[in-house]
C-alpha positions, 0 to 999 in steps of 0.5 A: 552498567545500564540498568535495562537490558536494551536502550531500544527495543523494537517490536516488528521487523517491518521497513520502519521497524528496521531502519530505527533499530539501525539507525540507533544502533548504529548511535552505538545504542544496545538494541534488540528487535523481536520479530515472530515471521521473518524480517521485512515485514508487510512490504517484502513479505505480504505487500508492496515487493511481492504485488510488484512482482505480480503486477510485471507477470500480469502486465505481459499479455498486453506486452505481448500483443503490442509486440504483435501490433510492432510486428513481431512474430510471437505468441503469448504461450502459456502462464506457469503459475508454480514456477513464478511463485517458487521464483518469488518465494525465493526472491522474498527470501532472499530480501528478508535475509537481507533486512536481517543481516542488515540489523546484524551488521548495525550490531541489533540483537534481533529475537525470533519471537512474539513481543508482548508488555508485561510493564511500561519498561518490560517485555515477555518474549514469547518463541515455541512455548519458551518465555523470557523477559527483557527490560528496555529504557525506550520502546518502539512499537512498529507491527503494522497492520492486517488484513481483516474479515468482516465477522458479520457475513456469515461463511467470510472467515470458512471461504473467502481469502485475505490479500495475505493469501494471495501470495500462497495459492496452490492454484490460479482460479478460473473465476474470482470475485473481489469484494472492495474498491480500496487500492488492494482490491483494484490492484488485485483485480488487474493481477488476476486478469492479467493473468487469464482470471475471470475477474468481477469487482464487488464494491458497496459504494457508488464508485470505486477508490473512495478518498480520490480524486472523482475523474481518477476514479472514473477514469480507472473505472472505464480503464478497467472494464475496457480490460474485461474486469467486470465491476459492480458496485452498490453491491455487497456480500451477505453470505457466502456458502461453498459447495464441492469447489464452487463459492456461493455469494448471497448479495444484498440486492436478494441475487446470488453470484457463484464463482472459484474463489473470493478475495476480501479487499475489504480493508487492513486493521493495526496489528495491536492484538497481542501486545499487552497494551492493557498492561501498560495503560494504552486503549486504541483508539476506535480503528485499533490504532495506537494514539500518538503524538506529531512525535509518535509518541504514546501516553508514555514518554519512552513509548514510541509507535509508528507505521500502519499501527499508528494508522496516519498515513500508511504507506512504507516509506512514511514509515521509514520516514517516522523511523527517522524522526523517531532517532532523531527525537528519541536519541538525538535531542532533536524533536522532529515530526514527520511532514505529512502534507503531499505526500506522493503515492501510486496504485498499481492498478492497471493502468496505474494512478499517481497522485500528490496533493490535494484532490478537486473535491478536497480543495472544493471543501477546503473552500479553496477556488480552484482552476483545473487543466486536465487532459485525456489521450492515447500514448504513442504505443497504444495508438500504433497499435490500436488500444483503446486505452487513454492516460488522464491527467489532471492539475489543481491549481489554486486560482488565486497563487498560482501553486499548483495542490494537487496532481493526479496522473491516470496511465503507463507508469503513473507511479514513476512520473508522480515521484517527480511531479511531487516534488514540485508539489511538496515545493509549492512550485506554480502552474507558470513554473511548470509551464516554464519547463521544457518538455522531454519529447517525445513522451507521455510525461511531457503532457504534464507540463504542456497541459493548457485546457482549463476547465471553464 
């Protein structure tokens, strides 16, 4: 009989969370998983799935005056916020029983409870004010991360929302300004617009999106406006105060802003208050990440974390990823590190972005010579109908190799057009091979492999 009580213990029912618990218990390993909300985690409950949902609500009016241009005879009608909302709930719920009966059926113990150390190998569980303890040979931190408020603006944590909130509004605001210009907050922006709020971005910085590529921020800057999102940056909130129904906004540049609601889009911190780390020796680092090692390995060998509360690259499916590089090393006698390097991703802005690879400026500073095609256009759809809307796409071609680093795609289903470009990316595959592949006419995809403007 094993001295502890679990093989592994997981703390965070989260997407990595999960497929480690099930994929060790299915090892034949005793596993037990402490979740305090409901299984699923950030992506199915408070991210990734229900913003999706969102984004396809807020992407109709556009669909329907495309109708209209094709000659249909309809009219956008009337967006009936409760009943979208009481579907989703219902959606959430279903998935989250899913990810549950999952760990069930792998034979994981999973407790309705918050986790927290007591000793390197002991945990307290803590549920409606009852305690118990359990021990665990190895243990995997995986509580991911949290939308946080800056304590400095005073009014920010009476009045403003987090994007946690904004699944549960009672009500749609006519007015909302969003302070940030990450990907949440742009994501947000075009949701609410699409879904007839007035919207207005508020960003301290120069150009929205920081970390990506220039044009692509440029370019989703333009799209957005052309949308009706008004934009504001160098701009930044100092106070907020809140009369009757209506939200004051003090900025730095000695204005004021009034408007319905205010979403903070302002930035996420790893979720490590309430773990007891001090117990255990572990101090985050300066972000409040959890240090590990290319293994996800803490300070302490039978330690393990991944996800958002390791704050590498955080992304749900790196973190599924991290899970199995965690069995495998943990339990297989396999040591793996998870590959970190091109990793695609999309934004659900509207347009959306897809982006793999290195950016112009990051391979500028890289000190790598670099030859760029881009392209701009129009899609079949929007000039049938006279949008004004143009998709952007852009290659970084090393001009020494020929391998194409990084591709960055502006436009109409962005994300599903980047999963496959990063392959190619992740492959190492040249400019001439993409040239060498036969285009899927007639497509917006095609122009990603008939792009021939360089740039001089």
């Amino acid at each position: 009989m094993s001295e502890f009580d679990f093989d592994l213990f997981v703390i965070g029912a989260g997407s990595g969370g999960v497929r480690a618990a099930r994929l060790a218990a299915n090892l034949g390993l005793k596993v037990g998983v402490a979740e305090e909300d409901r299984p699923g985690g950030t992506c199915v409950l408070r991210g990734c799935v229900p913003k999706k949902f969102m984004v396809f609500a807020s992407e109709v009016p556009e669909q329907i005056d495309a109708a209209r241009g094709f000659g249909w005879d309809v009219s956008l009608g009337k967006f009936d916020w409760h009943h979208f909302k009481a579907k989703q709930d219902a959606e959430l719920t279903r998935l989250s029983g899913i990810y549950g009966s999952n760990l069930a059926r792998a034979g994981a113990e999973v407790i309705a409870a918050h986790a927290a150390f007591k000793d390197e190998h002991t945990l307290v569980l803590t549920s409606q004010g009852s305690t118990r303890e359990v021990t665990a040979k190895t243990i995997l931190v995986a509580t991911g991360g949290w939308p946080f408020l800056p304590q400095h603006c005073p009014g920010v944590l009476e009045h403003a929302l987090t994007s946690n909130d904004m699944f549960k509004l009672e009500k749609l605001p006519s007015r909302m300004v969003i302070v940030g210009g990450g990907y949440i907050a742009v994501e947000f922006a075009g949701v609410m617009k699409g879904l007839g709020v007035d919207v207005t971005l508020m960003y301290r910085g120069e150009k929205i999106l920081r970390g990506f590529d220039t044009e692509v921020r440029d370019h989703l800057n333009a799209e957005m406006k052309l949308r009706g999102i008004h934009i504001m940056t160098g701009v930044d909130p100092v106070k907020l105060h809140k009369e009757g129904d209506i939200v004051t906004l003090h900025l730095n540049d000695g204005t004021t802003f009034d408007t319905d609601a205010v979403l903070y889009a302002s930035g996420r911190k790893p979720k490590t208050e309430g773990l007891g780390l001090d117990a255990i020796g572990i101090t985050p680092d300066m972000h409040g990440a959890i240090p590990v090692d290319q293994y996800s390995r803490t300070s302490h060998p039978h330690i393990y974390a991944i996800g958002d509360v390791t704050n590498r690259l955080n992304l749900t499916p790196v973190a599924i990823r991290e899970a199995v590089a965690f069995v495998e090393t943990a339990f297989k006698n396999n040591p793996t590190a998870y590959d970190y390097e091109n990793v695609p991703t999309a934004v659900f802005s509207q347009p959306q972005i897809g982006t793999v690879g290195l950016s112009e400026d990051e391979a500028t500073a890289k000190g790598i010579k670099v030859d760029i095609y881009s392209t701009k256009f129009r899609m079949m759809k929007a000039a049938f109908n006279g949008f004004e809307s143009r998709i952007f796409m852009k290659l970084v071609v090393d001009a020494a190799s020929d391998v194409v680093l990084g591709a960055h795609i502006v436009g109409g289903d962005a994300g599903e057009v980047i999963q496959l470009a990063g392959i190619a990316v992740k492959a190492r595959l040249t400019k001439a091979q993409w040239d060498a592949t036969c285009a899927v006419h007639p497509t917006a995809a095609e122009e990603i492999v008939t792009i021939k403007d360089k740039r001089p």
